[in-house]
N, C-alpha and C positions, 0 to 999 in steps of 0.2 A: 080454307086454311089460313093462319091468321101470319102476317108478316112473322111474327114470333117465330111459329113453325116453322114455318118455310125455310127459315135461318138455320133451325135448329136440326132440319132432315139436311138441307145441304151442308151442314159441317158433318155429320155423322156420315157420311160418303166421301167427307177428307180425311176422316178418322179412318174409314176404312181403305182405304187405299194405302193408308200410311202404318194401316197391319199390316198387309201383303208386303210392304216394302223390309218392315220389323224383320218378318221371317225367312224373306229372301236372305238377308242380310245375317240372319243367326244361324241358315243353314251353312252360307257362305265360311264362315270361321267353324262350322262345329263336323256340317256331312260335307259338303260338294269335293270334288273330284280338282284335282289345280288344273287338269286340262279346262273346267269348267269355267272360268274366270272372265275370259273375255268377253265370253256370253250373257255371265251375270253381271259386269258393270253397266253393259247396256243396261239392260233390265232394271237394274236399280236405276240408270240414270233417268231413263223414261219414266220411271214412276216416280220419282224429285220431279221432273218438270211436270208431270201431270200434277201433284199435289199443288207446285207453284204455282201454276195457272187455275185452279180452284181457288186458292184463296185470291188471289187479284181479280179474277173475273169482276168486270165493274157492276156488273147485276149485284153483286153482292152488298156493293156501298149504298144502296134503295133502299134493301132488305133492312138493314141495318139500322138505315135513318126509319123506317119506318116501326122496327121491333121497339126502340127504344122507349117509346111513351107507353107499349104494352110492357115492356119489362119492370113499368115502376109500383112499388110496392113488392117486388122479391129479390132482395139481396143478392140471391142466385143467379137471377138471369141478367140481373144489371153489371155482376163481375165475369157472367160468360160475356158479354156485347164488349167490355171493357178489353176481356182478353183477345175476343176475336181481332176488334180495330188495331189493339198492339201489334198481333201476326199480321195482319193486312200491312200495315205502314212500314213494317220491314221490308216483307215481300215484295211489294210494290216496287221498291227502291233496287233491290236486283233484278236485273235483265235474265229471263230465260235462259238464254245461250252460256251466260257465267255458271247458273245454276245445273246446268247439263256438264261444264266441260270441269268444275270444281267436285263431282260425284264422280264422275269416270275416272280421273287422275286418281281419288284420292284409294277408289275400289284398288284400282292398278297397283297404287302405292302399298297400299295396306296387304294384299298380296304377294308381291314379292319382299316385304317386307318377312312376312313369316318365314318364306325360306330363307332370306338372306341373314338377318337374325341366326339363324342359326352356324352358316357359318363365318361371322363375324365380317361380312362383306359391308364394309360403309361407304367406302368408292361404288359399289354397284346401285345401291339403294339413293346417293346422295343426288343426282338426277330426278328421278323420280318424288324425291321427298322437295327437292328446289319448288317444281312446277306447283304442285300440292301447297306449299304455303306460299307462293307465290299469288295462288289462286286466289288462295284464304285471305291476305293484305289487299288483295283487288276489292273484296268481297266486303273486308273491315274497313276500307275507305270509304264505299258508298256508303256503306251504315250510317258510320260516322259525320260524313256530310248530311245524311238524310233526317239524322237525329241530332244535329249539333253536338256530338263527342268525341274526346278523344278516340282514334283510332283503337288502341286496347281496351279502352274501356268500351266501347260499343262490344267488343267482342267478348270480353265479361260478361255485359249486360245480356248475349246469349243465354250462356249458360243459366247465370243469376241475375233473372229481371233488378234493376237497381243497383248492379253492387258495381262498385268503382275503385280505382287504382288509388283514390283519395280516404275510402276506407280498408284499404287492404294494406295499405302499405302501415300506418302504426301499430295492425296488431302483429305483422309479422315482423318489424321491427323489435318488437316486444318479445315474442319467442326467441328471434334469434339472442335477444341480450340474455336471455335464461337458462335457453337449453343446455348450448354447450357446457356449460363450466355445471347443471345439475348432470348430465348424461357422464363426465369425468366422476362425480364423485360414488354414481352408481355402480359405474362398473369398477372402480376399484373394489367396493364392497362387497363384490359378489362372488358367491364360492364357483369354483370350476364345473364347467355344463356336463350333465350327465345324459348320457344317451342311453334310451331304453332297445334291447331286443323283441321283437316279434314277425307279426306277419303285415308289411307295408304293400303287399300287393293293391296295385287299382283296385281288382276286384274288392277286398276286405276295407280298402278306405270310403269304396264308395256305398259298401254295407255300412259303416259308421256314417257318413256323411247323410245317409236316406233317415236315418234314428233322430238324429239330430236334429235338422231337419223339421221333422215330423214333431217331433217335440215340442220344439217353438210356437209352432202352426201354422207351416208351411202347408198350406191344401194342395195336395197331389192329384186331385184330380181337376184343377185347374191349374198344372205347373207339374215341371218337370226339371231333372238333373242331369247334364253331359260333359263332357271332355272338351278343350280345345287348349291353342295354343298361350292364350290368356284368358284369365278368371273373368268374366263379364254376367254381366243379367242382363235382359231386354225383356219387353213385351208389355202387358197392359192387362185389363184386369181379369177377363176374362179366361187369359192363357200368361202366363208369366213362366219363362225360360230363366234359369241361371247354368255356369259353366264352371269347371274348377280345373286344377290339372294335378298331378301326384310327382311325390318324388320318395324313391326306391330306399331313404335312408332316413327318413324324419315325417311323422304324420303331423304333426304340430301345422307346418304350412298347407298342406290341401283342407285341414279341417277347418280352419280358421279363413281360409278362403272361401270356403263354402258359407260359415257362418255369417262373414261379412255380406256376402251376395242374398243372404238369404234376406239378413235385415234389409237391405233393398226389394226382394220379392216380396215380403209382407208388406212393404207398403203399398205396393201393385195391389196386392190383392184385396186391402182393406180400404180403393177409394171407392167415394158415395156409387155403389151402384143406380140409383136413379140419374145421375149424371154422367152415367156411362154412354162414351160415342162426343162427347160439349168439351172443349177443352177445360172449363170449369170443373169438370171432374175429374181431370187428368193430375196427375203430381206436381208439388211444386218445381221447384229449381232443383239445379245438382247442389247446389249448397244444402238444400234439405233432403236431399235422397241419399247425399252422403252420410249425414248426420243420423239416419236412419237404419244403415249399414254398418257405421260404426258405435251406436250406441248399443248396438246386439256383439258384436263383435269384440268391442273393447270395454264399454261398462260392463256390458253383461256379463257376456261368457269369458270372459279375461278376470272373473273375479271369483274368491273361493266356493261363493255358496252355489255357483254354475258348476265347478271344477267338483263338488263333492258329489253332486249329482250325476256327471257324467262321468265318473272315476268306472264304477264297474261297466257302463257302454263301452268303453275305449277298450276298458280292459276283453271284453270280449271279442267284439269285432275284429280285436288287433292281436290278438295271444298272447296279451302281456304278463301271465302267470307268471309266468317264469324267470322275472325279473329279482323275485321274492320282498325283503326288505327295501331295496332302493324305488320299489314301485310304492308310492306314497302320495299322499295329498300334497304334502311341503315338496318336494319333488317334480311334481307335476304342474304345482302352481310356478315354479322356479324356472319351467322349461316354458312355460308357455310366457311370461311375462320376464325373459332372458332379455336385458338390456344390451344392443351392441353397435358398434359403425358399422354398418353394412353395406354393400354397392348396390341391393333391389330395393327399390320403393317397396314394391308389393310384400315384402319380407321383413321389413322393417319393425321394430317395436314403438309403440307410441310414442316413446320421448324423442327418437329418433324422425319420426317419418315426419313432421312439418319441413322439420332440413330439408329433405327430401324434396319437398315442394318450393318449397322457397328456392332452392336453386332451379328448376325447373321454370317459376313463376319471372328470374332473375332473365333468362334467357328470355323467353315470349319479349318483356317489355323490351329488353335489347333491340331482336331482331322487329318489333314491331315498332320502334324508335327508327329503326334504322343503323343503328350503332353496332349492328355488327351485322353478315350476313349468313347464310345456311350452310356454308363449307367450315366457316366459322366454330360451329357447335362444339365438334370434342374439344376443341383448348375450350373452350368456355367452360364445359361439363367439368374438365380439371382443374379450374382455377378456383372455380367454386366447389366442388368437392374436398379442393386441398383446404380452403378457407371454410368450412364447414363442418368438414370429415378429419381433416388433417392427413388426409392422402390423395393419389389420384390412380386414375386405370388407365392412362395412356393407350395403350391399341387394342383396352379389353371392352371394342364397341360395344357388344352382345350386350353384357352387364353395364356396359354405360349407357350413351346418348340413343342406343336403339333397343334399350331394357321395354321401354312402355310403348304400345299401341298409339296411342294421340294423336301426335304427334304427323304419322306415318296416314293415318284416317282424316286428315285435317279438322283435328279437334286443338284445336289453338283456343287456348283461356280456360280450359273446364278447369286445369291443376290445380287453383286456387280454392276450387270448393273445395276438396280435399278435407285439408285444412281448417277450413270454415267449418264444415262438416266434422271436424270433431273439436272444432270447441262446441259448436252448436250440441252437438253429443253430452255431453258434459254438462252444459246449464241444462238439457233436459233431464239427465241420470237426476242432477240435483232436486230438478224438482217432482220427480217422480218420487224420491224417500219423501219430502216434503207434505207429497198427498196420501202416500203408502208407504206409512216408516218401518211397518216391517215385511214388506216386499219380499228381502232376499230368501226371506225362510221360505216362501215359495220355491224360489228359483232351488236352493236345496234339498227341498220334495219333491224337485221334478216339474212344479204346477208352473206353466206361464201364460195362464187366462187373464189373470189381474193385470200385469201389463200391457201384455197383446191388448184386452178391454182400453186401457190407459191409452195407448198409442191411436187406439180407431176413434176414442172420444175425443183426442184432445187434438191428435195431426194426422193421420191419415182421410180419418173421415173429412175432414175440412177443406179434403182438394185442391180447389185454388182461389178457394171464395176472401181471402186475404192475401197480401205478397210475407213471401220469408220471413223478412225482417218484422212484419207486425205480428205474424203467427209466434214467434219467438219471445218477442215481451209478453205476447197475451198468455202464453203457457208459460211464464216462467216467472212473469213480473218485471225483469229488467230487460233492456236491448243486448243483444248481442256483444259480449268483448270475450277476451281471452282470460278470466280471472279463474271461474270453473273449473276450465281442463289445468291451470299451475296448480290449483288447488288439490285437484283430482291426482293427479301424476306425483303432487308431494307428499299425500297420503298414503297414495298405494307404492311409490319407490321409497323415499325417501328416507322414511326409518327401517323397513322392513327387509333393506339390502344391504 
């Protein structure tokens, strides 16, 4: 067996390990029992340090130097060795022990986090959320010495190989000078929200949600749909999980939660199968798995030739006969693409939710500066809410500083893909009319092969055999900035409210 191989069976054994870890982890938020907990952070934690110690194993650095004269002539295997040594060189640079005790805190954290969430407990939770990013700045130090970076931007560069506080900061610069004073002038213009009656039971949402779904082409017999405390997706190509959750007075939000996760599970399911198991075949960064989430989400299905299509689904699944006259296309597109300030990220309308993150994004570099600490957070969440939002929630944690997951899970730096992820959205929607200008008549016949097609030729298929940022110009033409989604956001709000 040839160095090459050998490389390529032992990553596929850290690939697999790091299923079992997936689903431990998707049962944890979706089935397990809360007595169960303790049990499973172990669990998860052993299975982080076994993954960790696979990839450092120093057998692997031979393999390596030796695969590489076989990998030359396949673009493929020369950007898997590329990615593997990237994972290596992290790796390498945490200690086991950090990597054991930053998974158990964080299982811990994210755990009581669900219940306490609920009743608005931030003193109980604020202990366990310290340790958790405590761990995480332990964690973004070594990086950062080990790669010469800023401390936050190593931990960006997590999430999004490449992306830096020195690109992130002018285009959200550039939103913030925009949005507010467009988001004032919209919702001045908009007529009063109309709520429809029917049947919002779970059951009947997650009968619309399974249609929809399916629609798109979501393969259900590799994937599947459930309930939990937050909307998430995980998993890989083979088996792709997403999550959504319901509320008793508005379908608008669990179907559009679904929708967004699903643009995430299609891209699970459309990477290169022959490089299934190599991280070359796995997805790129959360800047493009957002972008993938929300370009089904917000170009697509946020737009009328979706909306006319799915007019009689909804109307089924949900019993909205009865609505008679106010049940209408202008109606329906009014309620789904309702501009407002809101206190949930996850609930937000497009023009709104980069704020969203940019306050979000405003905290991380603080507390990772140093400039402020983790007791810190709600005045912070209010000072930039009121500078943002032009209000604040003062003791309403739930809806504030402990609204999102992240956080609580020691996911520090992802919020900025967000964002990313939907301008990235945007310059692709544009140049998908560019190659298919009359696309949406699809989308209003129901048919989403031609894109689905679009999407596996140009970015799913493509895995990781390029970074982000190249995949982007090379489908689009230009680099990444924010021009796209102003353009996109002024077309679709801006006369039509």
């Amino acid at each position: 067996m040839s160095a090459l191989e050998q490389l390529r069976d032992r990553w596929r054994t850290i690939h697999n390990v790091n299923h079992a870890y997936q689903y431990l982890s998707w049962d944890e938020a979706v089935m397990m029992p809360h007595g169960g907990g303790r049990g499973r952070a172990d669990s998860l934690a052993t299975l982080k340090r076994l993954v960790h110690e696979m990839v450092i194993d120093p057998s692997l650095e031979a393999l390596v130097e030796q695969a590489r004269s076989e990998a030359e002539g396949s673009e493929w295997d020369q950007a898997n060795l590329r990615i593997i040594e990237r994972e290596r060189k992290r790796a390498s640079a945490i200690p086991s022990d950090l990597v054991m005790a930053l998974s158990k805190a964080s299982s811990a954290c994210e755990q009581e986090w669900r219940n306490l969430r609920q009743q608005n407990d931030w003193k109980s939770v604020l202990p366990l959320l310290t340790e958790v990013i405590n761990l995480t700045l332990q964690r973004g130090e070594i990086l950062g010495e080990c790669l010469d970076m800023d401390v936050y931007d190593a931990m960006l560069d997590e999430y999004e190989p490449g992306l830096t506080q020195e690109f992130v900061n002018p285009i959200f610069d550039s939103l913030v000078g925009f949005l507010p004073d467009f988001v004032d002038n919209v919702i001045a213009s908009q007529d009063p929200p109309r709520k429809f009656s029917g049947d919002y039971s779970p059951e009947s949402q997650l009968d619309l949600a399974r249609k929809l779904m399916k629609t798109l082409g979501f393969n259900f017999e590799r994937g599947r749909i459930d309930t939990s405390h937050h909307p998430f997706s995980c998993g890989e190509f083979m088996d792709t999980r997403i999550t959504t959750r319901f509320s008793s007075d508005d379908f608008v939000e669990s179907m559009y939660a679904v929708l967004h996760e699903t643009g995430h599970a299609l891209y699970q399911q459309g990477l290169p199968p022959e490089w299934h198991g190599q991280p070359v075949g796995n997805s790129l960064g959360m800047m493009l798995h957002e972008s993938q989430s929300l370009f089904m989400e917000m170009q697509v299905c946020r737009g009328d030739a979706f909306l006319r299509h799915s007019m009689p689904v909804i109307e089924e699944s949900l019993s909205l006969k009865g609505n008679g006259a106010a049940w209408n296309l202008d109606s329906l597109s009014a309620a789904v693409r309702r501009v407002g300030r809101g206190k949930i990220r996850v609930d937000a309308d497009e023009t709104t939710y980069p704020l969203h993150v940019v306050l979000r994004y405003r905290i991380e570099r603080a507390i990772t500066s140093g400039d402020m600490g983790v007791d810190d957070i709600p005045a912070a969440w209010d000072e930039n809410m009121r500078d943002l939002f032009g209000f604040e929630l003062g003791d309403d944690f739930k809806d504030g500083c402990m609204q999102d997951v992240h956080w609580f899970a020691g996911l520090f730096g992802y919020f900025p893909c967000y964002s990313l992820g939907a301008l990235t959205a945007a310059q692709f929607y544009k140049a998908l009319i560019r190659d298919i200008p009359d696309i949406e008549d699809d989308f209003a016949a129901g048919s989403f092969d031609r894109v689905l097609n679009w999407l596996r030729s140009n970015i799913h298929g493509q895995g990781q055999l390029v970074s982000s940022f190249d995949l982007i110009e090379k489908v689009t033409g230009s680099p990444l900035d924010g021009s796209a989604f102003i353009d996109h956001v002024q077309s679709r709000y801006g006369s039509s409210n």
